[in-house]
Structures are given as structure tokens and as C-alpha cells.
N, C-alpha and C positions, 0 to 999 in steps of 0.2 A: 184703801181699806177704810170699813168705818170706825168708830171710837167706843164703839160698843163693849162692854166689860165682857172680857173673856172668861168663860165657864170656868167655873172655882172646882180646878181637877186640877194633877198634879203635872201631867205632860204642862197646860199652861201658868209652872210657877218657875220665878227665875232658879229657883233654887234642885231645881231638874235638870239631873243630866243623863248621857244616854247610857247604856252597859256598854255597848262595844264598837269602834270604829266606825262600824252598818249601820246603827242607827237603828234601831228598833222599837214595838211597842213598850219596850222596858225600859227603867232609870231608875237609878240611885238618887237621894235625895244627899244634897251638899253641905243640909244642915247639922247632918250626921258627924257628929266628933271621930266617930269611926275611919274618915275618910278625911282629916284632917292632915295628917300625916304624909297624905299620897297626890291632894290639889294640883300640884305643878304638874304631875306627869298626868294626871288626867288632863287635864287646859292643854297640854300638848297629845293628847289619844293616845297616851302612853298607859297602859295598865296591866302591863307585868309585874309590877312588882303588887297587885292589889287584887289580880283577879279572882281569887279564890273567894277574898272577903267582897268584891261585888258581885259575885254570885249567888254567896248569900245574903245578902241585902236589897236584890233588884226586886222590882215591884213593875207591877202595869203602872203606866202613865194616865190610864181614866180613871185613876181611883179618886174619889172625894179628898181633897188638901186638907191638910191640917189647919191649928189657929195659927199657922207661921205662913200661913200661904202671900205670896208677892207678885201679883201679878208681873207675866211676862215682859216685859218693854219691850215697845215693837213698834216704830216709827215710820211714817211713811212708807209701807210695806205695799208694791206693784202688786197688785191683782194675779195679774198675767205670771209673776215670779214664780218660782219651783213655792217658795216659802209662802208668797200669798194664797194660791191656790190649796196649798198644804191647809194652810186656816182656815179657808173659805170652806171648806169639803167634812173638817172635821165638825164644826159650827154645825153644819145642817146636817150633815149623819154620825156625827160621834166616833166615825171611822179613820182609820190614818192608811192613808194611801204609799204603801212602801216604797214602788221607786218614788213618791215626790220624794220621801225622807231621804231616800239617797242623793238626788236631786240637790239636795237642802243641806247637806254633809259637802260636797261635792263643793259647791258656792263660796261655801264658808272658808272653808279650807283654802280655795284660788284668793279670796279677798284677803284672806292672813299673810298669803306667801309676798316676800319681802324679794322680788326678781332681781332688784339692781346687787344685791348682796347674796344672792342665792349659790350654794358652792358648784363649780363646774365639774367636779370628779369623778363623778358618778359618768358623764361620757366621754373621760379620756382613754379606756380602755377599747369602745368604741371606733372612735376617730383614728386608733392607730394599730388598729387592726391588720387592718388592710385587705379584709373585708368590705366589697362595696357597699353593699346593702347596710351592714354596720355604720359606715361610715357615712352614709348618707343620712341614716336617722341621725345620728351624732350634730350631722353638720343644720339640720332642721330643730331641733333644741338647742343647738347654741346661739341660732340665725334668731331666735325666739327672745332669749337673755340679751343679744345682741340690740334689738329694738327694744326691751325694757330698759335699757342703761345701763345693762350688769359689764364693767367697766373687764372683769377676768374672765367675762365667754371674749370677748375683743381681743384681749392677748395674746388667750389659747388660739384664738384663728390668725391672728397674726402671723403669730410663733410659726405656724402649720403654715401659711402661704413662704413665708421666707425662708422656709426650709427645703418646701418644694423643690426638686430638679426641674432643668430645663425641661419644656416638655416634648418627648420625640414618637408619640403616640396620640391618637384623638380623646385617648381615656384619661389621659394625663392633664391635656387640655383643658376637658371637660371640668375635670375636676378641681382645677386652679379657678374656671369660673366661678363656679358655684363656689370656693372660700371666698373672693372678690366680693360676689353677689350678699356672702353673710356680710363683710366689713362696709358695706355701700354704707348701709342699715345706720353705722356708729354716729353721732351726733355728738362726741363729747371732745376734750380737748386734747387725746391722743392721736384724731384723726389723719392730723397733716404725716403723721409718721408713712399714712401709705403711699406719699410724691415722691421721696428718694426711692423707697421700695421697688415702684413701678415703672419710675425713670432708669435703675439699675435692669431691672429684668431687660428693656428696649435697648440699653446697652450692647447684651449679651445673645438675646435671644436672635434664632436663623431665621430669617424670614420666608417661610417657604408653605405650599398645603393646609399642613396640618395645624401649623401656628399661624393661620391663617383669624383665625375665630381670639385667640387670645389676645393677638395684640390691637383685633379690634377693639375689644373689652378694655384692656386697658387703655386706651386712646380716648373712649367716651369717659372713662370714670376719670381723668384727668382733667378733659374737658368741664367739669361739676366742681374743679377746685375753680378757690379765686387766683384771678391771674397774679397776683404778685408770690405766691407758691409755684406756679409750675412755669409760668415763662422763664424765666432766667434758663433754668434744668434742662428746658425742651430746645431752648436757642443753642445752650451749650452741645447737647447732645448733636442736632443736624452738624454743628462745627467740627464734633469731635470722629464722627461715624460715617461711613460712608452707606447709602441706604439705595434702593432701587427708585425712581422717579415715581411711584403710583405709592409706595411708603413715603416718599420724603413729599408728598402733595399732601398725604394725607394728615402728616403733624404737623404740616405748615398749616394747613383746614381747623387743626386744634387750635392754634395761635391766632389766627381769627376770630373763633367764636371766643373767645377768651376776650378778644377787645371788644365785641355785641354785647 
């Protein structure tokens, strides 16, 4: 963008903000003592407790600024962005293009939210549905928290694979992959927690068909630990278990690449 002084109107004064969620040609002005009162829950799009009084108060945003007028601040702003093209457009026809503004609501909002700390609640109803379809979006917004660092989408899928039953269905299967597949994701220092986890399932689990895809899955994601985690668990385990010769090749094949 260039450095050019933006048109002394009210849409471009810091002290502009919008009427409602949407975003619109309308705003209330912040320097209004009237609205002193209700700051925080506007700064969070909260305006229940004020909406009557910014109803009466909202105004177009192309109106001429007052003498309190502040220009916008607006740094390094990409062209290409929802917000740069938003300026660019109004600049040369004075018009505001609605979805950019939603566009530009939309932005703002993703760059505010706080992922690693974000509450999981809202898809535990979801997840234990038991509903597929429920559950699968569930398990795609937490797989999401899971790679920003949100340390409690991790738990929650934890919790949910460790409680899992054995699986004696392909649906069951399935579905233990895809939590696996969310915790691949975790990078942080509860990880090792999933070596005992999935060294206990090989324990337990028949080796047959259907479990045929899971305990591939968990063989590779083992494989991805460092070996002074999973050798010991996996030496014990071939001592402890008796297994078919194309399973016991294949966790010995673990313990090799583990020494690669």
C-alpha cells in the first residue's frame, strides 16, 4: 500500500467502529462518552447490553470527520489482502464493497483467536455422540487445536483413544485411526504418553482381518518415536506375547528402523 493520507471521513478514523458483527456501512464513533460504559463488550462484538443505544447513535461511515478525526493506522497492509483491496476500492470510488468488509471481520477475528488456549467444549458433545458424521467433524476441529498446540484438544483425543474398546469391526478400526492420526499432530511434552498406550493395545489386541489396518498404524507411529522410548516396551512385548511370524517380522522391522 502507499503512504498516501487517507480521506478525512469517518469509516477511515481510529475512532470508528462498526454497528454489528457484519460489518457494515455504519459505525458508531468511540469518542462518544455514551459508549464508555459498554468498550469491552464492544472490543469483543459483544452488544447486547448497548444495542438500542447504538442504534441510535450509528451514522454512515463516509461522512466528513470531525476536529477529533485520527487517522486509521494501517501498516504494511498486502494489496492482495481482503483489508488492502477493501482501501484500494474505496480510495478510487468511495464505495465499500460488502463481502470484502466481511472478508475483513472474518481476518480479524482468526488473528485474535488464542488456538493453544481455545476451550474444547463446545465439541464434546459431538465426539460422543456417536453419531458418525458428528463425530467426525468433532474429530477435524480438535485434529485443528491439536496442531495449534491447544495442549486440552490432546487430552480430549487421548481420553477418547484410551477408552476405546478393542476393535472387532472395520468401523471401529477406522475410527481409532483417525484419533491416532489427530494425536500424530501433538508436538508438545505429553507426547511420549502415546508408547505405553499403544504398546498396551499390541498387548491385547487379536490379530486378525479386520485389525489388520490398525495395528499397522500403530507399528508406524512407533516407528516416529525415538528409540530409547519404544525399544525396551517392544523387546519386552515379542518376550512377553506370543505373535504369528509375519506380526513378530514385522515389530522386529520396527526395531530396526529405529536403529537407521
Amino acid at each position: 500500500m502507499t503512504d498516501e493520507p487517507l480521506e478525512r471521513v469517518c469509516f477511515n478514523c481510529n475512532s470508528f467502529f462498526p454497528d454489528c458483527d457484519e460489518m457494515t456501512e455504519y459505525g458508531i464513533c468511540l469518542q462518544d462518552d455514551a459508549f464508555e460504559p459498554f468498550v469491552d463488550e464492544l472490543f469483543e462484538m459483544d452488544y447486547s447490553s448497548c444495542r438500542e443505544l447504538v442504534e441510535a447513535k450509528k451514522f454512515l461511515g463516509g461522512r466528513d470527520a470531525c476536529e477529533n478525526f485520527e487517522e486509521l493506522e494501517i501498516e504494511e497492509i498486502d494489496e492482495n489482502s481482503s483489508l488492502g483491496k477493501m482501501i484500494v476500492k474505496y480510495k478510487e470510488t468511495g464505495e465499500i464493497d460488502q463481502e470484502l468488509l466481511r472478508n475483513v471481520a472474518i481476518e480479524e477475528r482468526l488473528k485474535s483467536v488464542d488456538y493453544k488456549t481455545l476451550p474444547v467444549t463446545p465439541y464434546l458433545d459431538d465426539l460422543h455422540s456417536g453419531d458418525r458424521e458428528r463425530q467426525n467433524r468433532a474429530l477435524h476441529s480438535l485434529e485443528t487445536l491439536v496442531l495449534q498446540g491447544n495442549r486440552e484438544a490432546f487430552e480430549v483425543l487421548f481420553d477418547l483413544l484410551k477408552n476405546l474398546p478393542l476393535p472387532q469391526k472395520i468401523e471401529e478400526v477406522h475410527q481409532k485411526i483417525k484419533t491416532l492420526e489427530c494425536l500424530e499432530h501433538w508436538r508438545g511434552d505429553q507426547r511420549s504418553k502415546l508408547v505405553p498406550l499403544l504398546i498396551d493395545e499390541l498387548y491385547q489386541i487379536p490379530s486378525n482381518n479386520t485389525t489388520r489396518q490398525w495395528i499397522t498404524k500403530i507399528l508406524k507411529v512407533l516407528a516416529r518415536f525415538p528409540e530409547g522410548e519404544v525399544r525396551q516396551p517392544l523387546e519386552t512385548l515379542l518376550q512377553e506375547r506370543e505373535f504369528s511370524i509375519r506380526l513378530r517380522y514385522r515389530i522386529e522391522d520396527v526395531l530396526y528402523q529405529l536403529e537407521s
